[in-house]
C-alpha positions as CSV (number, residue, x, y, z in Angstrom):
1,X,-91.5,6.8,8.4
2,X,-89.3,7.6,5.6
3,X,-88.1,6.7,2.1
4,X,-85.3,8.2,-0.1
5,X,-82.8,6.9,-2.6
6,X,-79.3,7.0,-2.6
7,X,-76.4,5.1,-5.0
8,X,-76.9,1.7,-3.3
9,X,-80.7,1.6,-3.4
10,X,-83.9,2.6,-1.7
11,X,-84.1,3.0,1.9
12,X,-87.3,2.9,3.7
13,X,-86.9,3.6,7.5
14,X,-89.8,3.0,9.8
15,X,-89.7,3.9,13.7
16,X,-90.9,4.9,17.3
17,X,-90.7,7.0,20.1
18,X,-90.7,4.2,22.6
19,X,-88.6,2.7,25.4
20,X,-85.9,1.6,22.7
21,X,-85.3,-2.0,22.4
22,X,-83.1,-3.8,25.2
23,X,-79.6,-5.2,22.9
24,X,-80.4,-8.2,24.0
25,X,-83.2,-8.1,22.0
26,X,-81.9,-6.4,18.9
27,X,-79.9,-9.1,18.8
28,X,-82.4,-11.6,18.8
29,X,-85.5,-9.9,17.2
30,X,-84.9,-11.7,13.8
31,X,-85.1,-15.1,14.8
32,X,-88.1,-17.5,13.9
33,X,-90.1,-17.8,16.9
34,X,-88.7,-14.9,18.8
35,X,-90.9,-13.1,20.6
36,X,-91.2,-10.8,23.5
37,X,-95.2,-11.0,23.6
38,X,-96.8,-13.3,26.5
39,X,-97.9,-17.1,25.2
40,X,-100.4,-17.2,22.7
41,X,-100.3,-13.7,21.7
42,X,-97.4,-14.2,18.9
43,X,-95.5,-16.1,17.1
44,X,-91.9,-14.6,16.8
45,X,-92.4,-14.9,13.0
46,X,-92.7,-11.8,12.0
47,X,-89.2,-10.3,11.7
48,X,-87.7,-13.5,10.5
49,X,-90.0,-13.8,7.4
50,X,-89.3,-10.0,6.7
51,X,-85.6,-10.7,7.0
52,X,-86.0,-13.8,4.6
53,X,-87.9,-11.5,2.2
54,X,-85.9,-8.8,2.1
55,X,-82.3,-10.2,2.2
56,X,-82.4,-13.6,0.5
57,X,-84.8,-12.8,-2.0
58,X,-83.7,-9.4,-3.0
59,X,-80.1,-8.8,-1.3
60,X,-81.1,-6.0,0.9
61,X,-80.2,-5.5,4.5
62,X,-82.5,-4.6,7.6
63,X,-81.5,-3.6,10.4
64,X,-82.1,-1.9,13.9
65,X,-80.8,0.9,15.3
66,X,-82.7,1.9,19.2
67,X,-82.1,3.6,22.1
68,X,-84.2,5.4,24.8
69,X,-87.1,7.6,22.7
70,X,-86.4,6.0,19.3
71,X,-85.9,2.6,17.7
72,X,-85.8,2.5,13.8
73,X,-86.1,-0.4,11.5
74,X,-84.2,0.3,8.4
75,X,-84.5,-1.5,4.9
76,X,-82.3,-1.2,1.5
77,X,-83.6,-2.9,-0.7
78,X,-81.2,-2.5,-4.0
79,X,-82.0,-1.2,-7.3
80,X,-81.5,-4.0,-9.4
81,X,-81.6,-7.6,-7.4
82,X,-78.3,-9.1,-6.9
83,X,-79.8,-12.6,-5.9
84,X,-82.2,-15.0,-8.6
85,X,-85.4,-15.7,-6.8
């Protein structure tokens, strides 16, 4: 894990040293009720509420970046809020 700051805002970046994450994941991992777990053991929500926290409420971005060895989540969050709650 990681934080810094730059000119557009805070950055925290959180990751693994894991498989990596299929693409055909990636670009599904942030839809409600999306999940790769077996039935019952999820509820694909997780992502999707982050996403709704982070960008709608506070115009930040998060994103993944994986491949074999390493996946990192990424979040900006800005330093002043560009959206009204």
């Amino acid at each position: 894990m990681s934080t810094r700051v730059d000119e557009n805002g805070v950055i925290v970046e959180i990751g693994d040293t894991g498989p990596g994450m299929p693409k055909e994941v990636q670009a599904r991992a942030f839809e409600p009720f999306y999940t790769t777990k077996d039935v019952g053991k999820g509820t694909g929500l997780g992502l999707d509420i982050s996403r709704r926290i982070i960008v709608e409420r506070h115009g930040g971005e998060i994103t993944i970046e994986s491949r074999p060895d390493e996946t990192v989540l990424r979040v900006r969050l800005p330093l002043r809020a560009t959206t009204t709650p």
